[in-house]
Backbone as ProteinMPNN parsed JSONL, in Angstrom:
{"seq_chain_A": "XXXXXXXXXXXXXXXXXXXXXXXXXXXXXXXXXXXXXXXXXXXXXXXXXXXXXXXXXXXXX", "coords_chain_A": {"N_chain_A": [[245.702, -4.113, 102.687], [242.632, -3.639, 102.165], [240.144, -1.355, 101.049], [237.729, -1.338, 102.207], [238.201, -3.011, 104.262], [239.806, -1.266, 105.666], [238.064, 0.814, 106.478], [236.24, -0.608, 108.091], [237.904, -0.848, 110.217], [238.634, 1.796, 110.579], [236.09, 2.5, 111.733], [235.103, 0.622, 113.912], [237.164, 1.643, 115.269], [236.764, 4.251, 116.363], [234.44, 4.012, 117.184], [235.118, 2.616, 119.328], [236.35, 4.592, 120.645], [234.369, 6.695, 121.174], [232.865, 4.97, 123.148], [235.046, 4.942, 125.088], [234.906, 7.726, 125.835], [232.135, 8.135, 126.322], [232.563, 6.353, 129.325], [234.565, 8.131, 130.678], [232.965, 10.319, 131.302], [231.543, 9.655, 132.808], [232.906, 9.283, 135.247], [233.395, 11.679, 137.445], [236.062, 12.471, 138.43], [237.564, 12.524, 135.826], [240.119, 13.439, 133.941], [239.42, 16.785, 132.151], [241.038, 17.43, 129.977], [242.251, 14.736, 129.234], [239.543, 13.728, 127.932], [239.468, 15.54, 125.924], [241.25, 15.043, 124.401], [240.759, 12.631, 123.682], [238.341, 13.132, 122.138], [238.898, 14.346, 119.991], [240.803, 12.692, 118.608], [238.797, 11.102, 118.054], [237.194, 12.494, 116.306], [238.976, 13.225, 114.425], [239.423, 10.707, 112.885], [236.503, 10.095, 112.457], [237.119, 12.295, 110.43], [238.867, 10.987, 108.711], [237.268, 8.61, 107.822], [235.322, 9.638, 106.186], [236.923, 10.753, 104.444], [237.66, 8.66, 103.114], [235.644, 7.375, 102.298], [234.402, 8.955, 100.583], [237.027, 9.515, 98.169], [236.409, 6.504, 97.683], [233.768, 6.587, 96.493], [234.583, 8.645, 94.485], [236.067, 7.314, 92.729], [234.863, 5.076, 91.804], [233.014, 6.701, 89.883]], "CA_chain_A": [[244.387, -4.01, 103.293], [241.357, -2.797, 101.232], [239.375, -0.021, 101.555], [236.5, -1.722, 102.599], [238.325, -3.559, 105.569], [240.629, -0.112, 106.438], [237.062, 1.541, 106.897], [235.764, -1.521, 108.981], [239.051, -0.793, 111.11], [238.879, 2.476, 111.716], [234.871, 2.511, 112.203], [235.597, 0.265, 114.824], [238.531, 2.641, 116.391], [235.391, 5.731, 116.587], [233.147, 3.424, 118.316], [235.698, 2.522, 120.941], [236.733, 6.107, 121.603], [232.792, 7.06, 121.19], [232.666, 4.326, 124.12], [235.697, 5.936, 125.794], [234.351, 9.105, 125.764], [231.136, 8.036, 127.447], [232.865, 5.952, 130.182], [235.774, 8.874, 130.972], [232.138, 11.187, 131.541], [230.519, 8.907, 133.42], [233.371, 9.719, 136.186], [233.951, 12.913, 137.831], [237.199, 13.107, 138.429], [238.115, 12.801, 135.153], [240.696, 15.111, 133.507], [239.342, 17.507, 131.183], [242.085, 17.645, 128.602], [241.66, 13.776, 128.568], [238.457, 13.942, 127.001], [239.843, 16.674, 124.5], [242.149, 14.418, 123.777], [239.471, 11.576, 123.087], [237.14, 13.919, 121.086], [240.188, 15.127, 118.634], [241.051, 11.953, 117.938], [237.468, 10.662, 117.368], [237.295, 13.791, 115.078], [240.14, 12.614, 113.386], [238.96, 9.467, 112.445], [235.83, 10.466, 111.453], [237.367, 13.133, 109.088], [239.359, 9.879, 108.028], [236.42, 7.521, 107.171], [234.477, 10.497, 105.24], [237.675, 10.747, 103.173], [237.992, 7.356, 102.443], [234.154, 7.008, 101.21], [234.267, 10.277, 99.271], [237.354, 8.643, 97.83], [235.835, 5.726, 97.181], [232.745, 6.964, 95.388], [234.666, 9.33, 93.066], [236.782, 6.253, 91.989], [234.125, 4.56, 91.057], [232.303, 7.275, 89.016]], "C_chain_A": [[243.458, -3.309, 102.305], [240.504, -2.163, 101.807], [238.227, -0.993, 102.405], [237.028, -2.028, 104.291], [238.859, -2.398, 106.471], [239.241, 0.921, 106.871], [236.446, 1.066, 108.12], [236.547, -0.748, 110.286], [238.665, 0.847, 111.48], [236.777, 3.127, 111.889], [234.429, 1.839, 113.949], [236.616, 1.083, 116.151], [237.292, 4.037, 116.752], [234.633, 5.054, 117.559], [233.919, 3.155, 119.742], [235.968, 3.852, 121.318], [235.429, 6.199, 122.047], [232.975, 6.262, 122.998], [233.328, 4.503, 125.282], [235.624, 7.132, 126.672], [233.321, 9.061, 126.887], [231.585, 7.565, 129.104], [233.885, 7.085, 130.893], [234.124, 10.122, 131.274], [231.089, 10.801, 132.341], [231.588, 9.295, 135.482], [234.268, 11.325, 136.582], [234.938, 13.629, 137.926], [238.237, 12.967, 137.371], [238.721, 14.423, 134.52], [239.972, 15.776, 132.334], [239.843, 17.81, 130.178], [242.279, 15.913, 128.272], [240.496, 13.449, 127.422], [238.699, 14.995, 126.019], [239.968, 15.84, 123.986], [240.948, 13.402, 122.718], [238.717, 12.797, 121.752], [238.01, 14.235, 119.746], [240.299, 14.022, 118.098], [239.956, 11.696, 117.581], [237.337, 11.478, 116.205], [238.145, 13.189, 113.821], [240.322, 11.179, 112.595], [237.988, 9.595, 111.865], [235.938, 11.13, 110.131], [237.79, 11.491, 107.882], [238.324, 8.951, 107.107], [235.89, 8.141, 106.03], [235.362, 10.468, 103.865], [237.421, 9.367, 102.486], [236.636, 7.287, 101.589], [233.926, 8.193, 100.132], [235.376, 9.769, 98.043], [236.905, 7.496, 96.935], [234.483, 6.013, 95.731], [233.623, 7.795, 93.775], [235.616, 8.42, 92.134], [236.117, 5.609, 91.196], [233.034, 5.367, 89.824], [232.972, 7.592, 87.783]], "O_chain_A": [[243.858, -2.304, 101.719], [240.111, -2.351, 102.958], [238.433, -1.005, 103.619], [236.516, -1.52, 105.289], [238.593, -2.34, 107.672], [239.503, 1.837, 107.65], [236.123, 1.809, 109.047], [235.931, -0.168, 111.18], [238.411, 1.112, 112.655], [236.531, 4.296, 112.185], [233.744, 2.356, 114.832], [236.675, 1.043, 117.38], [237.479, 4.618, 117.821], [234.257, 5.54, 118.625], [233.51, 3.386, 120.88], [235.743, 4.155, 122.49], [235.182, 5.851, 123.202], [233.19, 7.003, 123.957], [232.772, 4.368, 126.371], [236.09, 7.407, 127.777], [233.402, 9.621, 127.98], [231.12, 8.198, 130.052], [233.995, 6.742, 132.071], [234.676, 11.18, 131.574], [230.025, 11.383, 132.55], [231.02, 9.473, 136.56], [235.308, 11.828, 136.156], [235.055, 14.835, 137.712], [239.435, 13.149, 137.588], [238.342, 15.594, 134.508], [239.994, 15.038, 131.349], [239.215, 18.475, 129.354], [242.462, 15.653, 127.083], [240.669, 13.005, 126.287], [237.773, 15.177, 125.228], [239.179, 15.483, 123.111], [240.539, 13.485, 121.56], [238.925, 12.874, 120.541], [237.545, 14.309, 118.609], [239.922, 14.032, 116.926], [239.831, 12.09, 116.422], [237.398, 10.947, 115.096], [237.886, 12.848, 112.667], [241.246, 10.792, 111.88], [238.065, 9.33, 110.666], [235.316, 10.879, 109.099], [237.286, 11.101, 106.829], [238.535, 8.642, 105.934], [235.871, 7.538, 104.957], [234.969, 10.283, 102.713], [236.991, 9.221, 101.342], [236.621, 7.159, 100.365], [233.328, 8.149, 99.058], [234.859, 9.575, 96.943], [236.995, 7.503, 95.707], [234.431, 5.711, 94.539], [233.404, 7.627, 92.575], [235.887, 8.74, 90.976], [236.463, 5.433, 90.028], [232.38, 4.709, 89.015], [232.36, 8.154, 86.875]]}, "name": "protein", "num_of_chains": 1, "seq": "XXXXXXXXXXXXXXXXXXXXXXXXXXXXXXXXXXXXXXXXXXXXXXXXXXXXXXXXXXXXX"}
């Protein structure tokens, strides 16, 4: 897989949590340590993408 598409992929995986996130806050009786959960991982993906493009750039310089 190449960077380009493994970024696609998990840009894609942020937006569905992101979308997760909103829908799991949209109802009340959601659990509270659900949505941790969600947010950590989103976190964790983002850290992921940043690497990859920081990565990326210093490869190419």
């Amino acid at each position: 897989m190449s960077m380009q598409s493994h970024l696609a992929e998990l840009e894609k995986r942020h937006q569905a949590l992101e979308e997760e996130i909103t829908e799991c806050l949209t109802h009340p009786a959601v659990d509270d340590l659900r949505i941790v959960e969600l947010k950590r991982r989103k976190l964790l993906v983002k850290d992921e993408i940043e690497r990859l493009r920081l990565h990326g750039r210093a490869s190419v310089h």
